[in-house]
N, C-alpha and C positions, 0 to 999 in steps of 0.2 A: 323277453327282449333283453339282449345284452349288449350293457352301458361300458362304455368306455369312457376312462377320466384321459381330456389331454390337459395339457399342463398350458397355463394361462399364461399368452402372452406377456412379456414383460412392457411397463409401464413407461413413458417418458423417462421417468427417474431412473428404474433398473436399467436403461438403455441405454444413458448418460455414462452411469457409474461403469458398465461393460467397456463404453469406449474410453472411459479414462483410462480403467485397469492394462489396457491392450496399448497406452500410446508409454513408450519405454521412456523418452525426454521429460515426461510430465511425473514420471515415479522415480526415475533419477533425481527431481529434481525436488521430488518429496524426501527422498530418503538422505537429500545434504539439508533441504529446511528444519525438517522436524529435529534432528540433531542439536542442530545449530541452535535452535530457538531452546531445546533442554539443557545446554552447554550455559546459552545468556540466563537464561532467567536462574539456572541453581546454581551460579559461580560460588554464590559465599560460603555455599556447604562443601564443598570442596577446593577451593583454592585460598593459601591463608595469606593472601596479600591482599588489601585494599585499595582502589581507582590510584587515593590520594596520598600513601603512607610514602613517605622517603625514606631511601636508602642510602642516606651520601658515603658510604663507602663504595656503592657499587653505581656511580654515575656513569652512565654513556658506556654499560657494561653490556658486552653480547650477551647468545643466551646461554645457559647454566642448567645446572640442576636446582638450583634456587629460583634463578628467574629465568622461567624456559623460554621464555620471549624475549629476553633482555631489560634492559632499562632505558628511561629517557633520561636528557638533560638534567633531571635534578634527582633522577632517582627511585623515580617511582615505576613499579612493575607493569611493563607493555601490555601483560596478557590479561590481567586485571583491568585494566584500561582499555582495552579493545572488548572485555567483557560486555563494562559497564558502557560501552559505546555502543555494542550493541543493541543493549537494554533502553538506550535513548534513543537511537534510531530507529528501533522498530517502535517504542511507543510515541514516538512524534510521528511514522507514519501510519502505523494502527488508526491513532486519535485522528490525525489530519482527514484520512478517506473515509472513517466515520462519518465526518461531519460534511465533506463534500459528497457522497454517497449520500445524505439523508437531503439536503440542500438539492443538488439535483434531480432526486427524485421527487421533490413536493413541487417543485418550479414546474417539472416536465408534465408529472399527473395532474396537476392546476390547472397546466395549459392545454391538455389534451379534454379533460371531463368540464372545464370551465366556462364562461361564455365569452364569445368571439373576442368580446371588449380583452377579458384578460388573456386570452389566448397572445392575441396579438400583442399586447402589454408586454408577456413573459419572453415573448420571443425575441424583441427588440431588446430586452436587455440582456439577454442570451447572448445574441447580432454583437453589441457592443462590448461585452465581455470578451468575445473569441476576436476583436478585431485588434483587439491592444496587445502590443507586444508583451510576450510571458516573460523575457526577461526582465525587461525594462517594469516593468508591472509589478513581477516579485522583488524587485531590490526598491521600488519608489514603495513600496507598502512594510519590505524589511525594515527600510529606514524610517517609516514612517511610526509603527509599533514597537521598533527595540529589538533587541536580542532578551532571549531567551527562549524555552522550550514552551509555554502559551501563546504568545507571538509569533513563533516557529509554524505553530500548528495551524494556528488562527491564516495565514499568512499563504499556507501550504492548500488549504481547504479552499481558499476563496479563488484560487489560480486554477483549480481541475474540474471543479463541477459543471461547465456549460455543453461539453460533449455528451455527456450522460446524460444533462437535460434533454437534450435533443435526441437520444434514441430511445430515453423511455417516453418521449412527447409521440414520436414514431409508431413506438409498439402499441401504445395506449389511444391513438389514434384509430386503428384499425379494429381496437377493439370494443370502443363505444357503440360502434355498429351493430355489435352483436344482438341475439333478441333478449341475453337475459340482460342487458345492459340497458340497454331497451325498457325491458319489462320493468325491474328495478328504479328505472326512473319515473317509470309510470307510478310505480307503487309510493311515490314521495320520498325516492333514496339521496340523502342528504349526499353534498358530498366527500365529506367523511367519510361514510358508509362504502362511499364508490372506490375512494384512494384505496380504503386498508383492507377493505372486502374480494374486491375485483380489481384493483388496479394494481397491487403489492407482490400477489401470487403470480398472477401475471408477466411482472417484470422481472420476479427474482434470478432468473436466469441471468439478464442484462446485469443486474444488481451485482452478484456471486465473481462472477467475469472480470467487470470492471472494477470491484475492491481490490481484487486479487495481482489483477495489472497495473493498478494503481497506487498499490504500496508500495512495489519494484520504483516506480515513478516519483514516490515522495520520497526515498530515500536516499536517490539521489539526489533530490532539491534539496532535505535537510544536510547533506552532506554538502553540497554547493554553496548554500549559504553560510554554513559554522566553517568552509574552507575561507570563503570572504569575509567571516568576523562578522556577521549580521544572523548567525544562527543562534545553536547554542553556546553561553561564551563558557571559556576556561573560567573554574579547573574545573568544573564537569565534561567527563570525557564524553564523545560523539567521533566516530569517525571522519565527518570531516573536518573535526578542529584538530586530530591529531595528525591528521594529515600536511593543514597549516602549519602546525608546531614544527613537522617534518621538512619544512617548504628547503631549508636554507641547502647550501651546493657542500657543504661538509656534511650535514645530517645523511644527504641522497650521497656522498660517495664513501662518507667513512661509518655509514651509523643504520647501513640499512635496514635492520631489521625495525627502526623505529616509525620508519614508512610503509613497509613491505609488510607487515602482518595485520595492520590496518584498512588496509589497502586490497589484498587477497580477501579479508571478511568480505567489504564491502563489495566485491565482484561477485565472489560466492553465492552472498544473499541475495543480491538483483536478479544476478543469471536461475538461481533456482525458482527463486519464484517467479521470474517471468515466463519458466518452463511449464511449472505447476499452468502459471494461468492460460499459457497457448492451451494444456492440456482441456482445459477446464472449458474455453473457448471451443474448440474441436469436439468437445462431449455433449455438451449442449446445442452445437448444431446437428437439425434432424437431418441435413444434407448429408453430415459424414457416410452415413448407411448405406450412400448411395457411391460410395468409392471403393 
């Protein structure tokens, strides 16, 4: 008898990673992040200028072969400054989705493996969270915590996790029905067991998705807030306090590059990674397949 090997279907995962590879918006938009984020994070081994150092000879100087960004108002170098701006905005939105990321998913899988009493509990305060204006909400909790970049975080976290609640409460729903979930609780599965066993694998998809769209999302809040003085405050640089610093109508007509290079980052990073995560969204749905 002569066997033939065929080669095994690929798995959810390899199927995922096929349709990322194939979507071009989601690798354009890897090949400006991943740069970008090796640019932030090793600035000091290549660039000999510091966030904070002055140069008052060369105030409110364009850019140079010295300071290829230019300078601001007291002298200190733009692109070292837009460095380190980005190194705080993407760790004030890393840390924020973190923590709204881990917050929504215990609320959602609580309320979906839980008993009715907490179900209903977790969802009402879901209910109330998603009913209170996000503006109004982040700037009465800005003012309420401080400026700075824990406060920033703390602040950023508490304003996005109830959407999430709700579609891992969704996913996790459906799949308590299942029989090994079923069985599982037959056998005395605490629910512990349920969240990190069966409820985590489960939702990572949801999970992956939504950090990835959701740091696009805090970085524009952390940028929104340090633009209104309730983020991070000066002199640690953040994109949007440099952008503040830039507010005045001489900086925007005679000093552009002190807005303009900050400003270009912050567009950059949103748009890449909001492309990355359409991409990542489109990979993980098993409907693509069908297009």
């Amino acid at each position: 008898m002569a066997w033939r090997l065929t080669p095994r279907p690929d798995g959810p995962t390899g199927r995922a990673l096929r349709r990322f590879a194939g979507n071009g918006a989601a690798l354009a938009g890897l090949a400006i992040i991943v740069p970008l984020l090796v640019l932030v994070l090793a600035y000091p081994l290549w660039l000999g200028h510091r966030p904070n150092d002055i140069d008052l000879v060369a105030m409110n100087k364009g850019p140079t072969l010295r300071h290829w960004f230019g300078t601001d108002g007291v002298g200190r170098d733009v692109l070292a400054r837009v460095m380190q701006g980005g190194r705080i905005s993407l760790l004030v939105a890393a840390c924020s989705v973190a923590l709204s990321t881990l917050i929504g998913f215990l609320v959602g899988a609580v309320s979906a493996f839980g008993p009715r009493l907490v179900d209903a509990a977790a969802m009402r305060l879901v209910d109330l969270a998603m009913t209170l204006p996000p503006v109004i909400f982040l700037l009465v909790l800005a003012s309420i915590t401080g400026s700075g970049i824990s406060p920033t975080i703390v602040v950023i976290a508490l304003l996005s996790w109830p959407v999430l609640a709700r579609m891992v409460r969704a996913r996790l729903l459906e799949l308590r029905e299942r029989d090994f979930v079923v069985a599982a609780r037959g056998m005395g599965a605490g629910l512990g067991h349920l969240l990190w066993r069966h409820g985590l694998p489960n939702a990572i998809d949801i999970l992956v998705v939504y950090a990835t769209l959701q740091v696009a999302n805090a970085i524009l809040l952390e940028a929104g807030l340090s633009f209104l003085g309730l983020g991070v405050p000066p002199p640690e640089a953040s994109w949007g306090n440099m952008l503040n610093a830039a507010r005045s109508t001489i900086v925007l007509e005679q000093y552009a590059w002190q807005w303009l290079f900050p400003g270009a980052a912050l567009v950059l990073a949103v748009l890449a990674i909001n492309f990355v995560g359409d991409g990542l969204r489109d990979a993980f749905d098993p409907r693509s397949d069908l297009h």
